[in-house]
Gaussian input, Z-matrix of N, CA and C with variables (Angstrom, degrees):
# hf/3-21g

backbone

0 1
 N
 C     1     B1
 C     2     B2     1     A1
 N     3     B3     2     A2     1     D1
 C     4     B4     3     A3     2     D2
 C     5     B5     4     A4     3     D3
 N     6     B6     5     A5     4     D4
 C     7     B7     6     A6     5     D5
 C     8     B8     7     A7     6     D6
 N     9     B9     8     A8     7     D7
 C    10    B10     9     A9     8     D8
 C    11    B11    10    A10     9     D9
 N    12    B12    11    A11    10    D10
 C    13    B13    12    A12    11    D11
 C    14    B14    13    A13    12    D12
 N    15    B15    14    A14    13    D13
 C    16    B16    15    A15    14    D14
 C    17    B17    16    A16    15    D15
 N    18    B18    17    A17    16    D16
 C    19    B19    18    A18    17    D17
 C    20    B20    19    A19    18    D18
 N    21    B21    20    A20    19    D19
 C    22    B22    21    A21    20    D20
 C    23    B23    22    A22    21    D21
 N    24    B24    23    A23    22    D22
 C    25    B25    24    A24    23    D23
 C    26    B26    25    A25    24    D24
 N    27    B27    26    A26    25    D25
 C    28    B28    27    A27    26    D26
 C    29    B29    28    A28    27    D27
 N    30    B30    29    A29    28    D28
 C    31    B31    30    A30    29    D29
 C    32    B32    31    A31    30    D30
 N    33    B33    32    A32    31    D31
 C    34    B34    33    A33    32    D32
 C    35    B35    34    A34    33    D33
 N    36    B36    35    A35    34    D34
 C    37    B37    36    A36    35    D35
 C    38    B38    37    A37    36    D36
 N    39    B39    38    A38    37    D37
 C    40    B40    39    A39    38    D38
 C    41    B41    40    A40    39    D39
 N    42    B42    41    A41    40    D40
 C    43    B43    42    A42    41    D41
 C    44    B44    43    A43    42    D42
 N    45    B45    44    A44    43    D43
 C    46    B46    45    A45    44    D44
 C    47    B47    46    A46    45    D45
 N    48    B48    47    A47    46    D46
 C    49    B49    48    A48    47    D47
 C    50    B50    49    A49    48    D48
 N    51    B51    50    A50    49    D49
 C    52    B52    51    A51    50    D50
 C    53    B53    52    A52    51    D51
 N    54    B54    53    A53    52    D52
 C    55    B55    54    A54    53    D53
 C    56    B56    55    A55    54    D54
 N    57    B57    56    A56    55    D55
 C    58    B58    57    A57    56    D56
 C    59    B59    58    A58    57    D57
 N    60    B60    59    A59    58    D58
 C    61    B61    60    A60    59    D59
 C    62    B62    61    A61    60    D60
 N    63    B63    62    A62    61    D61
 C    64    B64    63    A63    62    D62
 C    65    B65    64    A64    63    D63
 N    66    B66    65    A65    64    D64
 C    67    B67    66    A66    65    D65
 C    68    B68    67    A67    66    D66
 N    69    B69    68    A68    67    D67
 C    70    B70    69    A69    68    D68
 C    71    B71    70    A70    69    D69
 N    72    B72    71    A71    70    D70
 C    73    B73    72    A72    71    D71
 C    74    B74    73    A73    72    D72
 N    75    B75    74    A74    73    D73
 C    76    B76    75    A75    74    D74
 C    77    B77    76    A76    75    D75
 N    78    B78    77    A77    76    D76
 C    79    B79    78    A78    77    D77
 C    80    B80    79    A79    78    D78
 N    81    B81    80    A80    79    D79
 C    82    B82    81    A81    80    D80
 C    83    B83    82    A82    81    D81
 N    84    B84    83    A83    82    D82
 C    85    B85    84    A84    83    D83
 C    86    B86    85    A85    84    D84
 N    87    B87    86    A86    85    D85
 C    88    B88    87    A87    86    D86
 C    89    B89    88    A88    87    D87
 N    90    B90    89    A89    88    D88
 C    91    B91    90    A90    89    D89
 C    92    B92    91    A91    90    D90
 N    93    B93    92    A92    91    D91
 C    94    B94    93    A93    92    D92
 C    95    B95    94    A94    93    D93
 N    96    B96    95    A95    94    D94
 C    97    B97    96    A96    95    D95
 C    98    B98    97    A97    96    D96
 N    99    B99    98    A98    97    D97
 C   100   B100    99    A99    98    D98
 C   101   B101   100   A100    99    D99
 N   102   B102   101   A101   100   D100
 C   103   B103   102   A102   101   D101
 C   104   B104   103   A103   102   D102
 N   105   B105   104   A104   103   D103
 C   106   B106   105   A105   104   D104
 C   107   B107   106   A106   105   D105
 N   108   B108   107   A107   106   D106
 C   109   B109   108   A108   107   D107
 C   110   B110   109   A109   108   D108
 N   111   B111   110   A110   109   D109
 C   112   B112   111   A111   110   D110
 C   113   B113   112   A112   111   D111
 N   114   B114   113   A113   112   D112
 C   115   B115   114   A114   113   D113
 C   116   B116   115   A115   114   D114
 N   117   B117   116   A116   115   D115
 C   118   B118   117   A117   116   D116
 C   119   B119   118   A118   117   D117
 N   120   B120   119   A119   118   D118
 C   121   B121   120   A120   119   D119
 C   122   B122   121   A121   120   D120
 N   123   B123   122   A122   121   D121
 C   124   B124   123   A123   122   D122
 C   125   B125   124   A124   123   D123
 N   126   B126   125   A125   124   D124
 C   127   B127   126   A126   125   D125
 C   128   B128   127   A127   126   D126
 N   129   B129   128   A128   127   D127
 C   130   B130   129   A129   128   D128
 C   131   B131   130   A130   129   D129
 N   132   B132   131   A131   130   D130
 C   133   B133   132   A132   131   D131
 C   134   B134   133   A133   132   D132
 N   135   B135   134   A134   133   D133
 C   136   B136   135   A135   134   D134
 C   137   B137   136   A136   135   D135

   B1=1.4529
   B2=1.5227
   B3=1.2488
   B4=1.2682
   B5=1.8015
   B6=1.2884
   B7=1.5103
   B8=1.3891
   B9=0.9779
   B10=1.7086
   B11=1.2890
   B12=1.3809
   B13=1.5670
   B14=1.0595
   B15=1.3108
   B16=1.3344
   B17=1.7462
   B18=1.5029
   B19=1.5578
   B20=1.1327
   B21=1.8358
   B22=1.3335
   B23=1.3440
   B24=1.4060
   B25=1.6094
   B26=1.0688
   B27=1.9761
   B28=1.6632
   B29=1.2967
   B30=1.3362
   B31=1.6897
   B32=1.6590
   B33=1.4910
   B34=1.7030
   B35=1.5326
   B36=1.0944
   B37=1.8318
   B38=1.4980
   B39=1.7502
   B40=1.6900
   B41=0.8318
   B42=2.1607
   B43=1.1659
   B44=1.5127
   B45=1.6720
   B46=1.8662
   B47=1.5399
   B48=1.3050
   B49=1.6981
   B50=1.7685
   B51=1.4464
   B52=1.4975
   B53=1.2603
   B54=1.2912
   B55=1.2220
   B56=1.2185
   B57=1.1425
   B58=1.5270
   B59=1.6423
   B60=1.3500
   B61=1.6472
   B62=1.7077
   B63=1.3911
   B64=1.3821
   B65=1.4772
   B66=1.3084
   B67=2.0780
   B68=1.5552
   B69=1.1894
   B70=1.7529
   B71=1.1511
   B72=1.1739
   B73=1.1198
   B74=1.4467
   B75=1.0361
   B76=1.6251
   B77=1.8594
   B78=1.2861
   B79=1.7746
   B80=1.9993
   B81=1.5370
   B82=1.6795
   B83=1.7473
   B84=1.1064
   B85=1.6010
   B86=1.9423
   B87=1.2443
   B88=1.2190
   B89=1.5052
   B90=1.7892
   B91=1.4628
   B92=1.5167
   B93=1.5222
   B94=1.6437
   B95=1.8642
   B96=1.0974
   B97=1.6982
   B98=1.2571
   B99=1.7227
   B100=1.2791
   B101=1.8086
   B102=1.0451
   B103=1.2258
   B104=1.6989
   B105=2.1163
   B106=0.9040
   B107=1.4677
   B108=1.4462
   B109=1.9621
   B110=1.6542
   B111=1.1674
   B112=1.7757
   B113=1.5253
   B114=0.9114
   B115=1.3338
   B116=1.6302
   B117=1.4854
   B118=2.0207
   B119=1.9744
   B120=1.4184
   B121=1.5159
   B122=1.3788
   B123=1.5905
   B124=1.8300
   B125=1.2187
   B126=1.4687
   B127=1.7542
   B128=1.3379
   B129=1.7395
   B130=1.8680
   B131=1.6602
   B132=0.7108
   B133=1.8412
   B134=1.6123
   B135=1.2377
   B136=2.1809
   B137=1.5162
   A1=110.28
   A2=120.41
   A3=131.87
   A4=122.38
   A5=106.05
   A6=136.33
   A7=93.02
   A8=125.11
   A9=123.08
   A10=107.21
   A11=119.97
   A12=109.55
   A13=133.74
   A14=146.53
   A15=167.89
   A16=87.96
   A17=122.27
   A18=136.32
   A19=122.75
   A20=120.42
   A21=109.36
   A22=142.06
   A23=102.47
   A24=121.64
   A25=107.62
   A26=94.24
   A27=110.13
   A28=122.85
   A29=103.93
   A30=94.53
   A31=110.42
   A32=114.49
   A33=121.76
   A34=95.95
   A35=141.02
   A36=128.74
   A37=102.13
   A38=116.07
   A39=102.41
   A40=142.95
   A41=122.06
   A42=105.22
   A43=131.97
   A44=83.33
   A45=110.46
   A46=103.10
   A47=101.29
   A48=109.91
   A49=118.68
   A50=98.40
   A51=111.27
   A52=89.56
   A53=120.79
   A54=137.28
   A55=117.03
   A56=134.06
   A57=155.87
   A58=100.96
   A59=101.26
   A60=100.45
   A61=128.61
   A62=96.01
   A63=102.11
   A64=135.83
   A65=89.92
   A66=100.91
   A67=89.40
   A68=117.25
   A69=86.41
   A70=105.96
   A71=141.03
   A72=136.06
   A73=123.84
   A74=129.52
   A75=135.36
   A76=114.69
   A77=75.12
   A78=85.15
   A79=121.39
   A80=87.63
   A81=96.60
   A82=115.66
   A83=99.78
   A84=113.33
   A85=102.10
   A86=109.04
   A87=89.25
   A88=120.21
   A89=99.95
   A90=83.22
   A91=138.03
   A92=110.38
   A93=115.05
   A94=109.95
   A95=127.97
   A96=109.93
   A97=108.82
   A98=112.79
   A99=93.35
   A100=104.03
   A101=146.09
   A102=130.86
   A103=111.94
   A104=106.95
   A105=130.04
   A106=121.62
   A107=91.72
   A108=105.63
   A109=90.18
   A110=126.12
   A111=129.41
   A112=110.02
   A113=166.11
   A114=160.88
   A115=121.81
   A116=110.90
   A117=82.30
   A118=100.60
   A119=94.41
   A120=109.09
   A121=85.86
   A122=109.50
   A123=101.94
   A124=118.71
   A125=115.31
   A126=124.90
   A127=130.51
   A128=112.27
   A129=111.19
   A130=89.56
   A131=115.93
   A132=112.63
   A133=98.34
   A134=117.23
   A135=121.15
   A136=87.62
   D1=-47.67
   D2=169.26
   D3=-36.17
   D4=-52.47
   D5=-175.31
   D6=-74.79
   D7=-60.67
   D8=171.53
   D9=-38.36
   D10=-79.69
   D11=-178.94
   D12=-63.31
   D13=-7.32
   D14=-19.27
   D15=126.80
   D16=-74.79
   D17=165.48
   D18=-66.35
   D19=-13.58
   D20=143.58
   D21=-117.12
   D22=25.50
   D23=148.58
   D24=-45.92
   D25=-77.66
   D26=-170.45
   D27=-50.65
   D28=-38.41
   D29=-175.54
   D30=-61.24
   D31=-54.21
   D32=176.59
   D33=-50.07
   D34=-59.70
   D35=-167.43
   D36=-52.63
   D37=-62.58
   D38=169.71
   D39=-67.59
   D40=6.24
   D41=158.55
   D42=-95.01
   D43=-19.19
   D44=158.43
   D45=-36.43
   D46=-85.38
   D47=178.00
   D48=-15.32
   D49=-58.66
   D50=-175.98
   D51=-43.42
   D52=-83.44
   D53=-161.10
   D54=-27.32
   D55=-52.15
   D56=-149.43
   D57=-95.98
   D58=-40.26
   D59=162.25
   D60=-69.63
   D61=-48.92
   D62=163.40
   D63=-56.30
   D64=-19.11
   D65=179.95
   D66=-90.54
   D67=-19.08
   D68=-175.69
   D69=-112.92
   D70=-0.70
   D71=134.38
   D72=-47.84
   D73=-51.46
   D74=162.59
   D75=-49.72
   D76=-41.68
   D77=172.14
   D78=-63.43
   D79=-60.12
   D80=161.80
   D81=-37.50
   D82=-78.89
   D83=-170.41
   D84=-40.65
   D85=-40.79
   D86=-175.12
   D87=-76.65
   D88=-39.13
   D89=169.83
   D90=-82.60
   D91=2.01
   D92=144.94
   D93=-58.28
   D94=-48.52
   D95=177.74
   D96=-51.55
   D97=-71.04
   D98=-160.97
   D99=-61.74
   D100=-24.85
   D101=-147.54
   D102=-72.45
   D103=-23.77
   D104=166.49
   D105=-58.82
   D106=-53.94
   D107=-172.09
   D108=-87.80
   D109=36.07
   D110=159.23
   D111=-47.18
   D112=-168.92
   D113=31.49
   D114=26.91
   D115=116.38
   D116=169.75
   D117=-101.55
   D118=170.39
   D119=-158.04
   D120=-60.39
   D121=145.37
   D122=159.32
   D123=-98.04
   D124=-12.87
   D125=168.61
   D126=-41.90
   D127=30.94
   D128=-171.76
   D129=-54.63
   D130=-61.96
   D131=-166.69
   D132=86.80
   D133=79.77
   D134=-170.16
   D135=-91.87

C-alpha cells in the first residue's frame, strides 16, 4: 500500500513538472515573437 502511494506521489510531481516546463516554454516562445515583431523607436531626432 505504501509503494502504491509512494508511485502516486511520483507520478503527480512528474506530471506537475511536465507541466510547469511546458508553460514556460509556451511562455518563452511567445515572448520571443512578440519581442521580434517589437516596433523600433521612430524618435532618431536627424
Amino acid at each position: 500500500m505504501n509503494h502504491k502511494f509512494t508511485s502516486l506521489i511520483f507520478s503527480a510531481w512528474k506530471t506537475n513538472r511536465q507541466h510547469v516546463q511546458l508553460a514556460l516554454v509556451i511562455i518563452s516562445l511567445a515572448l520571443l515573437v512578440l519581442g521580434s515583431g517589437a516596433p523600433t523607436d521612430g524618435g532618431g531626432g536627424w
